[in-house]
ZAROZA-891950 format. One record per residue (C-alpha): residue in one letter; x, y, z. Coordinates in steps of 0.02 Angstrom, whole numbers, plus 50000, padded with zeros to 5 digits. Layout:
! residues N
aXYZ ...
//
This chain:
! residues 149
x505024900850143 x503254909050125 x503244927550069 x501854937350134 x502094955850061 x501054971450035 x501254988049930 x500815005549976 x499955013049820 x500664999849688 x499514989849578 x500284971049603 x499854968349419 x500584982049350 x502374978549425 x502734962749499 x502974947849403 x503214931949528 x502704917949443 x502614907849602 x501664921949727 x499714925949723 x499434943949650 x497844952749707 x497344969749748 x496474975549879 x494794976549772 x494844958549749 x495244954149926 x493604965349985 x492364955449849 x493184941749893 x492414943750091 x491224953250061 x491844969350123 x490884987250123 x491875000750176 x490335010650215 x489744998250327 x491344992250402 x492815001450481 x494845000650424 x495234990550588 x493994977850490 x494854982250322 x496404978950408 x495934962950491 x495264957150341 x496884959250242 x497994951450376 x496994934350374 x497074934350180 x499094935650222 x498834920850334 x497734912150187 x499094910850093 x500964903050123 x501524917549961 x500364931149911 x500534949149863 x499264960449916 x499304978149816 x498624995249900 x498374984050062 x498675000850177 x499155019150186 x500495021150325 x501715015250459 x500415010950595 x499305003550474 x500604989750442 x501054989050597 x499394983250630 x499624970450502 x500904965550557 x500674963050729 x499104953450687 x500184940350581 x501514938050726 x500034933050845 x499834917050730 x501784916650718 x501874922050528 x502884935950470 x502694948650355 x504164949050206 x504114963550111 x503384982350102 x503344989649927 x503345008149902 x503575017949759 x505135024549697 x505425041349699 x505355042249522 x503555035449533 x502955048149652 x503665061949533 x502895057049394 x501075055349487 x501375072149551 x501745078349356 x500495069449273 x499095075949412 x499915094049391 x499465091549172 x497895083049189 x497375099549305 x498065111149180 x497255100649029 x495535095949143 x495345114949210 x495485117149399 x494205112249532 x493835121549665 x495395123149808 x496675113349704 x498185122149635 x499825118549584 x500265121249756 x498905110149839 x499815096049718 x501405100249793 x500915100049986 x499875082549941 x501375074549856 x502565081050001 x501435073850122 x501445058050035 x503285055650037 x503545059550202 x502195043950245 x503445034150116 x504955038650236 x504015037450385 x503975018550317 x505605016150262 x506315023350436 x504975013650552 x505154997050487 x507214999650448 x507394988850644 x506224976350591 x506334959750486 x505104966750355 x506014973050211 x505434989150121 x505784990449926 x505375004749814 x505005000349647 
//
């Protein structure tokens, strides 16, 4: 069974440990071909990361996309050379909340720039989760798993 995965704001390094499964980030990926993101545009990006996925028979690839229709994209890309994406991995909601705390003290420590508050924080970490559940719902029909870790 090959495992072709992705995560959504999770460093593969930091908190996967699969022996057996290529770990990269999506840093490494663009050097690898050459990407520029000021040159090229996140169809590209996201071509670019699906035939990495098809590179590889087991691979991890860490802050890959952003949202829902983004690996959908993937996705569908994959399925048109009949491979399958495995696994979608979020962060837990534990993770989120302490993002959101530690960018609320390094504000408070850092001194505030210009239009973000406490507030802006809030609406910016809110938005964020709802992408994570517009994940978890939109792929709950599918084959491709989602795990929060």
């Amino acid at each position: 069974m090959t495992v072709k995965s992705l995560t959504i704001e999770l460093d593969v390094h930091e908190i996967l440990d699969y022996s057996d499964i290529e770990k990269v980030n999506i840093g490494e990926v663009m050097t690898k071909y050459d990407f520029s993101i000021v040159q090229q545009s996140n169809n590209e990006k996201l071509l670019m990361v699906s035939n990495e996925l098809l590179e590889n028979d087991n691979i991890i690839i860490g802050f890959a996309c952003f949202n829902l229709e983004e690996i959908n994209q993937i996705s569908d890309n994959l399925k048109r050379h009949h491979h399958l994406l495995s696994t979608v991995y979020i962060p837990s909601e534990e993770r989120v909340e302490k993002r959101k705390q530690k960018a609320i003290e390094e504000q408070k420590r850092w001194g505030y720039r210009d239009g973000v508050s406490d507030e802006e924080i809030e609406r910016n970490f809110k938005v964020f989760k709802a992408t994570l559940l517009e994940i978890k719902d939109g792929l709950s029909n599918t084959s491709i798993k989602v795990q929060a870790v």
